[in-house]
mmCIF file of the N, C-alpha and C atoms, coordinates in Angstrom:
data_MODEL
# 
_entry.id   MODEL 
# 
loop_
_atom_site.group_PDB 
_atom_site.id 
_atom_site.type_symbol 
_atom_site.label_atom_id 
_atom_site.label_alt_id 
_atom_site.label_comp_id 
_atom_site.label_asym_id 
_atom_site.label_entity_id 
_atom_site.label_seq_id 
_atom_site.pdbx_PDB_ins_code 
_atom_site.Cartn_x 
_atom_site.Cartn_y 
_atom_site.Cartn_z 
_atom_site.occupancy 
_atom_site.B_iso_or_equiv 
_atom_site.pdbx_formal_charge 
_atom_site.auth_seq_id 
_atom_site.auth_comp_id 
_atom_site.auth_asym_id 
_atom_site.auth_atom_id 
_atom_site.pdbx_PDB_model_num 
ATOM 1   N N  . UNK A 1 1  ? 3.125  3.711   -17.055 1.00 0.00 ? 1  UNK A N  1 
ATOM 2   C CA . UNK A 1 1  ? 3.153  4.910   -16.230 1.00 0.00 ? 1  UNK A CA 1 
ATOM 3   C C  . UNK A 1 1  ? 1.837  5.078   -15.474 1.00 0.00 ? 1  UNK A C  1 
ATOM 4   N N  . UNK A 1 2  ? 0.899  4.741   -15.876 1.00 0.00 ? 2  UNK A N  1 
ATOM 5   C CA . UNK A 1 2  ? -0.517 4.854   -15.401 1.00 0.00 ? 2  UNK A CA 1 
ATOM 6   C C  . UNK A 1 2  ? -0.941 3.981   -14.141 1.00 0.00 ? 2  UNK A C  1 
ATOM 7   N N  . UNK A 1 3  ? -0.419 2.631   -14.246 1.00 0.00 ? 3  UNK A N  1 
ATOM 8   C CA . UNK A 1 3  ? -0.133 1.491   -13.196 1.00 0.00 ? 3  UNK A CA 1 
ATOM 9   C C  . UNK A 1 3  ? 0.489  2.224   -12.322 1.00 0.00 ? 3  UNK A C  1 
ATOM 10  N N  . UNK A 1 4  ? 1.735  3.004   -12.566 1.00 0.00 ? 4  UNK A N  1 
ATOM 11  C CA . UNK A 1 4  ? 2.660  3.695   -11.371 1.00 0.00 ? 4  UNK A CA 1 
ATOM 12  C C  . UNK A 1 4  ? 1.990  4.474   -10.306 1.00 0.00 ? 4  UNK A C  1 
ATOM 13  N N  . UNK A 1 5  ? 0.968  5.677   -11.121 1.00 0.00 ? 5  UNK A N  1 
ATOM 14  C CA . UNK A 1 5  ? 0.448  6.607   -10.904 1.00 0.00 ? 5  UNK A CA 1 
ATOM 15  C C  . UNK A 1 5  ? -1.003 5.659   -9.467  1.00 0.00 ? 5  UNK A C  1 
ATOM 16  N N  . UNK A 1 6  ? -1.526 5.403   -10.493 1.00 0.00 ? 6  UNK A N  1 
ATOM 17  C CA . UNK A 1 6  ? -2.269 4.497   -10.106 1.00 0.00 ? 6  UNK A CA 1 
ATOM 18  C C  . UNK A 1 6  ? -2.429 3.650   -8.443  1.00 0.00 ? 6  UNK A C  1 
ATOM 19  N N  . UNK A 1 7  ? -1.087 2.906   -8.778  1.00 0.00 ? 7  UNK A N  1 
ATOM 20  C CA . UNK A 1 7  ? -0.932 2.231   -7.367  1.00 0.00 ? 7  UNK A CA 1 
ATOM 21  C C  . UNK A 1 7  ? -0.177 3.110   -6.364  1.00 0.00 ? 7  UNK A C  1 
ATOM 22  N N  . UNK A 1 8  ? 0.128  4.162   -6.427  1.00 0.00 ? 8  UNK A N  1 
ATOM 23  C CA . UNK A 1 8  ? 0.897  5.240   -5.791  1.00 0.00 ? 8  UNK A CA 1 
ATOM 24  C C  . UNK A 1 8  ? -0.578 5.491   -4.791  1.00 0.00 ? 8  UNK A C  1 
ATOM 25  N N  . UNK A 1 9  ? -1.305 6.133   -5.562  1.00 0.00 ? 9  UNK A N  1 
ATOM 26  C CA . UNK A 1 9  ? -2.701 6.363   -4.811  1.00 0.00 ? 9  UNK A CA 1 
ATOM 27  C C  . UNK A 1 9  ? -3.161 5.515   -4.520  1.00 0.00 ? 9  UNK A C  1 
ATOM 28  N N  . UNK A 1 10 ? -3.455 4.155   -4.555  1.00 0.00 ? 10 UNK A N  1 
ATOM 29  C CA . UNK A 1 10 ? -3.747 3.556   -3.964  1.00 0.00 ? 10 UNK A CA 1 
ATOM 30  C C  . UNK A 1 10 ? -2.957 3.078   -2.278  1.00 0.00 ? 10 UNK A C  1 
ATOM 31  N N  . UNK A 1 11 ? -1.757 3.275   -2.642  1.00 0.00 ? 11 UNK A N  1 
ATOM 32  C CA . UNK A 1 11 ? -0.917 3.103   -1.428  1.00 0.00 ? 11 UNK A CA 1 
ATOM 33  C C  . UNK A 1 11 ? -1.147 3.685   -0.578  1.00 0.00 ? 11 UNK A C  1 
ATOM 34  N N  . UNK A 1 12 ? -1.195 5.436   -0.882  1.00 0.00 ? 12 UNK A N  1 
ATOM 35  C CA . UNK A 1 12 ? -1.522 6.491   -0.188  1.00 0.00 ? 12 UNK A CA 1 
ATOM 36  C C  . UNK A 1 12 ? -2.731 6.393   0.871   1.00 0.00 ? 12 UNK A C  1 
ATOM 37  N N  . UNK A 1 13 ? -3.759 5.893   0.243   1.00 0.00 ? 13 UNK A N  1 
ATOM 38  C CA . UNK A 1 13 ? -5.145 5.887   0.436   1.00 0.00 ? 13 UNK A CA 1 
ATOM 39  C C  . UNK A 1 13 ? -5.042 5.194   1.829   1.00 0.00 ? 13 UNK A C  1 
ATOM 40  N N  . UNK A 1 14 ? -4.626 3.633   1.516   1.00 0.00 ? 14 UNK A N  1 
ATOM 41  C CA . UNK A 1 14 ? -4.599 2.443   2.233   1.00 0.00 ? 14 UNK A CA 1 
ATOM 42  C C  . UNK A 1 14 ? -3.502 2.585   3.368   1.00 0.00 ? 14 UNK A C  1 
ATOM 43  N N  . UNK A 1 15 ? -2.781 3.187   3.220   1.00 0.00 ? 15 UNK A N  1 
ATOM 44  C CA . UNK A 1 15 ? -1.604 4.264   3.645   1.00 0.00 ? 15 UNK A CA 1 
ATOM 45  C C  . UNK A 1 15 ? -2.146 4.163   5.127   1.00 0.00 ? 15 UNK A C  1 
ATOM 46  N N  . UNK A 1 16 ? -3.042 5.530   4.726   1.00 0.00 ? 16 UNK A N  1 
ATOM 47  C CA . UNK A 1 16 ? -3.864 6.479   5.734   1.00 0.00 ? 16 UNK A CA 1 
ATOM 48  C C  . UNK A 1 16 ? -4.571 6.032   6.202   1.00 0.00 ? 16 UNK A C  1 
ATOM 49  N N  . UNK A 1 17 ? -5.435 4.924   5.518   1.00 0.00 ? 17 UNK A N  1 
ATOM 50  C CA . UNK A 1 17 ? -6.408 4.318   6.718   1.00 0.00 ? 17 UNK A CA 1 
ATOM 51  C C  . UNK A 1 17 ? -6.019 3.417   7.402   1.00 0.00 ? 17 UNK A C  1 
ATOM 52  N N  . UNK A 1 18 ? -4.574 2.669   6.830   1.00 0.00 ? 18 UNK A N  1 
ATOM 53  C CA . UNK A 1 18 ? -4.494 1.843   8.131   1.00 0.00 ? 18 UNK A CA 1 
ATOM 54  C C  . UNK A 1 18 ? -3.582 2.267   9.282   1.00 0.00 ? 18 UNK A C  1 
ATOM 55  N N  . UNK A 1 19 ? -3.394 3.596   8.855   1.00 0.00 ? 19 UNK A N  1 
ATOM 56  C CA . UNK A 1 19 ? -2.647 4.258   9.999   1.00 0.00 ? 19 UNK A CA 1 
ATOM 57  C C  . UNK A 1 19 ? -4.134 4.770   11.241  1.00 0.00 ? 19 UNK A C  1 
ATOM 58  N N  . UNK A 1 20 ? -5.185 5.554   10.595  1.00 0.00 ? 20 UNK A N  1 
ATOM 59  C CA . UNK A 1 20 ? -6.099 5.467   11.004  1.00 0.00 ? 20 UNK A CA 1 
ATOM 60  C C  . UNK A 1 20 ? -7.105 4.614   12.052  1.00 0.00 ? 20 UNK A C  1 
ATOM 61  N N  . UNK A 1 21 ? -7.175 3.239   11.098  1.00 0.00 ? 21 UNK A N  1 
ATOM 62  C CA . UNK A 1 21 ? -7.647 2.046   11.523  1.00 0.00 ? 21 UNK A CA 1 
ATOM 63  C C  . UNK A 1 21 ? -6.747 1.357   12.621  1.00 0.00 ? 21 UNK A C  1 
ATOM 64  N N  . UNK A 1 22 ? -5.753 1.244   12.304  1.00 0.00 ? 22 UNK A N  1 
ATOM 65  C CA . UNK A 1 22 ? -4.508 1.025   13.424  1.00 0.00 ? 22 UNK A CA 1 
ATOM 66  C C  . UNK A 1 22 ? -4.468 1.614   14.527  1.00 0.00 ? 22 UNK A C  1 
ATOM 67  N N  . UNK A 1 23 ? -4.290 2.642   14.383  1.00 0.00 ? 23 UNK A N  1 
ATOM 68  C CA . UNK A 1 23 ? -4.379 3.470   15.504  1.00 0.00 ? 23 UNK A CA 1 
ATOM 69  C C  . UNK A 1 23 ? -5.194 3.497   16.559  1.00 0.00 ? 23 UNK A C  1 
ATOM 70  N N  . UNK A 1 24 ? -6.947 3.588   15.913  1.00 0.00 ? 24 UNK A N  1 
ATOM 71  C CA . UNK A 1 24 ? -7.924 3.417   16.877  1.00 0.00 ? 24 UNK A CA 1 
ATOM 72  C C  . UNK A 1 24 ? -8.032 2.357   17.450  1.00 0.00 ? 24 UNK A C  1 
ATOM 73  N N  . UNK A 1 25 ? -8.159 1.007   16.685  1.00 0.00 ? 25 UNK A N  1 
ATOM 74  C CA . UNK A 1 25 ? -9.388 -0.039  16.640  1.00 0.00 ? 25 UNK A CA 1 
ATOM 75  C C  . UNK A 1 25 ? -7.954 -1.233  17.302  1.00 0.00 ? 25 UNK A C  1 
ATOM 76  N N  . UNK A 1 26 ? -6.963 -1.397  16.772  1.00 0.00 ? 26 UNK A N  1 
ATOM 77  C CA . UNK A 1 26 ? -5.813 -1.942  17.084  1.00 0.00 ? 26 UNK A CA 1 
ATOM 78  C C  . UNK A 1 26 ? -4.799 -1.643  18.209  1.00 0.00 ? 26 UNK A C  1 
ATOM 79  N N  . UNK A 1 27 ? -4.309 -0.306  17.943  1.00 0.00 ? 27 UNK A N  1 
ATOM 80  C CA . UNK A 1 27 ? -3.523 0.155   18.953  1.00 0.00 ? 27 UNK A CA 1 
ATOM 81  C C  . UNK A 1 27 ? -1.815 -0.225  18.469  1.00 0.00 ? 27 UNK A C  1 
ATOM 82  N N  . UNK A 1 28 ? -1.843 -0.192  17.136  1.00 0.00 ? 28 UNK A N  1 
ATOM 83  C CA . UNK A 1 28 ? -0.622 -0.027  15.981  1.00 0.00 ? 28 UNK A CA 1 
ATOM 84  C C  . UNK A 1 28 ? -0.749 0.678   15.042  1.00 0.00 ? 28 UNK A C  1 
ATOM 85  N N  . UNK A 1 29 ? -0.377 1.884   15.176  1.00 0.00 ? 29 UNK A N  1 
ATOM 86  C CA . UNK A 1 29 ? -0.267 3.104   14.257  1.00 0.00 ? 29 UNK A CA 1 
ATOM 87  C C  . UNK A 1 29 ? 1.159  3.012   13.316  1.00 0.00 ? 29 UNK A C  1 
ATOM 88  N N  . UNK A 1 30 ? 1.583  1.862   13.613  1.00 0.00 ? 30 UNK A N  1 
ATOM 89  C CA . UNK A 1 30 ? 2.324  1.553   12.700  1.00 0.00 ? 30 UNK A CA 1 
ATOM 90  C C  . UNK A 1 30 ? 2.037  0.166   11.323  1.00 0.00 ? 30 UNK A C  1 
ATOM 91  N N  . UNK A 1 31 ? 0.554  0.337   11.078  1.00 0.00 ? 31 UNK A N  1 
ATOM 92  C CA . UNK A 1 31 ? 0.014  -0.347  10.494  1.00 0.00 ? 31 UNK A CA 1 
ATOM 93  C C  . UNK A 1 31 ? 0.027  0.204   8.887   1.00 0.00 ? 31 UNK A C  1 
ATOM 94  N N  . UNK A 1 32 ? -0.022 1.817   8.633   1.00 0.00 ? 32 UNK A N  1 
ATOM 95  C CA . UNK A 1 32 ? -0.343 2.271   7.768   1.00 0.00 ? 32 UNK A CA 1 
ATOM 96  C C  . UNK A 1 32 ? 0.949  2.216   6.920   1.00 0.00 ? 32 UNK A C  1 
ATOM 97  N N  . UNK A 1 33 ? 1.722  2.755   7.128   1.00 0.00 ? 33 UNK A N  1 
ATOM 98  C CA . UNK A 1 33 ? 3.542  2.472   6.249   1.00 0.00 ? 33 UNK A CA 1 
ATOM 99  C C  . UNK A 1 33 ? 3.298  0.556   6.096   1.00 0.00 ? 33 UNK A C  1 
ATOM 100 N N  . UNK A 1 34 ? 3.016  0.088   6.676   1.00 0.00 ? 34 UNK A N  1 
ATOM 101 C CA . UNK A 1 34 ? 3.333  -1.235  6.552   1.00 0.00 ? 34 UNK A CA 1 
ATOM 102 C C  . UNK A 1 34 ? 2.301  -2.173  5.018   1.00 0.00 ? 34 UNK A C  1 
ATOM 103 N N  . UNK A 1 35 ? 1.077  -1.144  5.627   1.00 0.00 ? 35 UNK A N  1 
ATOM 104 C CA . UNK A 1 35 ? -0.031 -1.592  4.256   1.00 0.00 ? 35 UNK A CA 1 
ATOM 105 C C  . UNK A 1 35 ? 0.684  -0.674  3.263   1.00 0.00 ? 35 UNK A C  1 
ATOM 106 N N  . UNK A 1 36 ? 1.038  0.277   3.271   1.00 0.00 ? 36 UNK A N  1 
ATOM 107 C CA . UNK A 1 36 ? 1.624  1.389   1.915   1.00 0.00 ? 36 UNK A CA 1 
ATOM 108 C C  . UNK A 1 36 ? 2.960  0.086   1.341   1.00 0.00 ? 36 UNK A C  1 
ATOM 109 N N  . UNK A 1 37 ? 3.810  -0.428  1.935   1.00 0.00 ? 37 UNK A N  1 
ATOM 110 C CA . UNK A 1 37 ? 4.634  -0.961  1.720   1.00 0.00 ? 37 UNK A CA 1 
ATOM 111 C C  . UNK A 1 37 ? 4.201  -2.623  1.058   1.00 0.00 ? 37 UNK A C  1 
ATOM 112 N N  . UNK A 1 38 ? 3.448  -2.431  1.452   1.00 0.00 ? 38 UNK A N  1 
ATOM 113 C CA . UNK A 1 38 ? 2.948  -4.468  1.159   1.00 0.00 ? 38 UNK A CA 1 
ATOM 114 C C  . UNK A 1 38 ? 2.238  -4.006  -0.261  1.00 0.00 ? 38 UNK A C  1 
ATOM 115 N N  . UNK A 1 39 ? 1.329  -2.784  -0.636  1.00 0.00 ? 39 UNK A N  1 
ATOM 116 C CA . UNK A 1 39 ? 0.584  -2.435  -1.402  1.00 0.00 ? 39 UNK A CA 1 
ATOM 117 C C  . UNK A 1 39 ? 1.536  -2.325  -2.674  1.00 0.00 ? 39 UNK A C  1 
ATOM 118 N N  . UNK A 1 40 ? 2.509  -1.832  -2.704  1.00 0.00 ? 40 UNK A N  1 
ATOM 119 C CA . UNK A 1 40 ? 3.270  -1.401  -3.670  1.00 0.00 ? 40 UNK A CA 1 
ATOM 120 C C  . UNK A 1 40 ? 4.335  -2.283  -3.871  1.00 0.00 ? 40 UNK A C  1 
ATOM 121 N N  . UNK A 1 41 ? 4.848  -3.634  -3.172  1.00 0.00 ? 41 UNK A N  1 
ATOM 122 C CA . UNK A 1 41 ? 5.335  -4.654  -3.363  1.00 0.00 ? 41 UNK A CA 1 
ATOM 123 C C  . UNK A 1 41 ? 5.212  -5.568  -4.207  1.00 0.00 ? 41 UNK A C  1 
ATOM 124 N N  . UNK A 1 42 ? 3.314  -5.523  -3.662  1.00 0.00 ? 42 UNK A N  1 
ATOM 125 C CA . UNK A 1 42 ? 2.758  -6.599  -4.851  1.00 0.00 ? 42 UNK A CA 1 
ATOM 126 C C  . UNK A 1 42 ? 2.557  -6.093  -6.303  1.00 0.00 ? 42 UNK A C  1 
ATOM 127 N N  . UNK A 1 43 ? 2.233  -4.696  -6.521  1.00 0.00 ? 43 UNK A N  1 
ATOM 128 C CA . UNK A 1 43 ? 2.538  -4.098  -7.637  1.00 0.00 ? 43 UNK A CA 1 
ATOM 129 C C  . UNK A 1 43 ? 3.620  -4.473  -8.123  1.00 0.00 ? 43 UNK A C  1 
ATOM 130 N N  . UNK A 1 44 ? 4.718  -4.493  -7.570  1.00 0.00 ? 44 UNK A N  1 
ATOM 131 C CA . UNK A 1 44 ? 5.875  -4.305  -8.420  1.00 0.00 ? 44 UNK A CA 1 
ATOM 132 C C  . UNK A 1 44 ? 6.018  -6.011  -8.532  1.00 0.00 ? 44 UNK A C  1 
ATOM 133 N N  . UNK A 1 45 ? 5.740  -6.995  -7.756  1.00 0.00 ? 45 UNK A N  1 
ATOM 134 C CA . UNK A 1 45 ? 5.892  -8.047  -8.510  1.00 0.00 ? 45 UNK A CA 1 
ATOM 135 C C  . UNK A 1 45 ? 5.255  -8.628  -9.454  1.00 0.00 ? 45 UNK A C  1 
ATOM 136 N N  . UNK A 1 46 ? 4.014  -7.937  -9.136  1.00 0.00 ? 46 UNK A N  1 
ATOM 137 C CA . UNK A 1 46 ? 3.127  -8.525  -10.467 1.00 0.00 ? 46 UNK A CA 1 
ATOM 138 C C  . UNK A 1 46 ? 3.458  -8.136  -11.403 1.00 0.00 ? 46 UNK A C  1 
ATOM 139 N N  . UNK A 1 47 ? 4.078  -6.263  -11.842 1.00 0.00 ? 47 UNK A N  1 
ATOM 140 C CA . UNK A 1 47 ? 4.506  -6.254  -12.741 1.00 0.00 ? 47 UNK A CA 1 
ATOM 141 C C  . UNK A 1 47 ? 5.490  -6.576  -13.429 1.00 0.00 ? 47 UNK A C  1 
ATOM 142 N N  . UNK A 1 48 ? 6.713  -7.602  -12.780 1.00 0.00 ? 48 UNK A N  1 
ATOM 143 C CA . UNK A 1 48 ? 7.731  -8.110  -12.850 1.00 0.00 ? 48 UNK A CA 1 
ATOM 144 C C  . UNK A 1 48 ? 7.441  -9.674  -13.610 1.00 0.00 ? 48 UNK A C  1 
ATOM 145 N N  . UNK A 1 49 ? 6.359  -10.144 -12.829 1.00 0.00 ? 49 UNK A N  1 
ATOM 146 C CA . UNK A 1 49 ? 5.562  -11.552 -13.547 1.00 0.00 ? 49 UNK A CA 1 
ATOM 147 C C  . UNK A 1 49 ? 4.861  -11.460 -14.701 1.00 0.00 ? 49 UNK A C  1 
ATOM 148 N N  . UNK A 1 50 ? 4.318  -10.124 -14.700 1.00 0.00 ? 50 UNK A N  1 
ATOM 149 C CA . UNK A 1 50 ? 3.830  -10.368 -16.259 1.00 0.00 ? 50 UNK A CA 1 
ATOM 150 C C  . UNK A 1 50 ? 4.669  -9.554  -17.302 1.00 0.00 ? 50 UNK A C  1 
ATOM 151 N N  . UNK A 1 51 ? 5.916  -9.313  -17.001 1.00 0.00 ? 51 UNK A N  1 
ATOM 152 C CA . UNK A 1 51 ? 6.971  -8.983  -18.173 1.00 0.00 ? 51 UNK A CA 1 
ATOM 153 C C  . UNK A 1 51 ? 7.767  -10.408 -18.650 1.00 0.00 ? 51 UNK A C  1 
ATOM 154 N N  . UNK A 1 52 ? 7.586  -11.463 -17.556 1.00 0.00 ? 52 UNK A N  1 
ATOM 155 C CA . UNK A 1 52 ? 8.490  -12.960 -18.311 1.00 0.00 ? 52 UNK A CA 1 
ATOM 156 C C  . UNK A 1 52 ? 7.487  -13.375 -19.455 1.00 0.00 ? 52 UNK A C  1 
# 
């Protein structure tokens, strides 16, 4: 549950800045959903790899 909690905020975080960072420096404000989404992917597979 703590991992959950955990990488939730982290998503969030990374979320926002690359919506942020995107936005300015890039000129894809559709950067931030995309890091929230990749962020919490790899969570869930890692935690999938270390349950075999």
């Amino acid at each position: 549950m703590r991992k959950a909690i955990v990488s939730s905020i982290i998503a969030i975080v990374l979320g926002y800045l690359g919506s942020a960072f995107g936005y300015e420096i890039m000129n894809w404000p559709q950067l931030g959903p995309i890091v929230a989404i990749v962020v919490m992917g790899s969570a869930i597979l890692t935690s999938l790899e270390k349950d075999k």
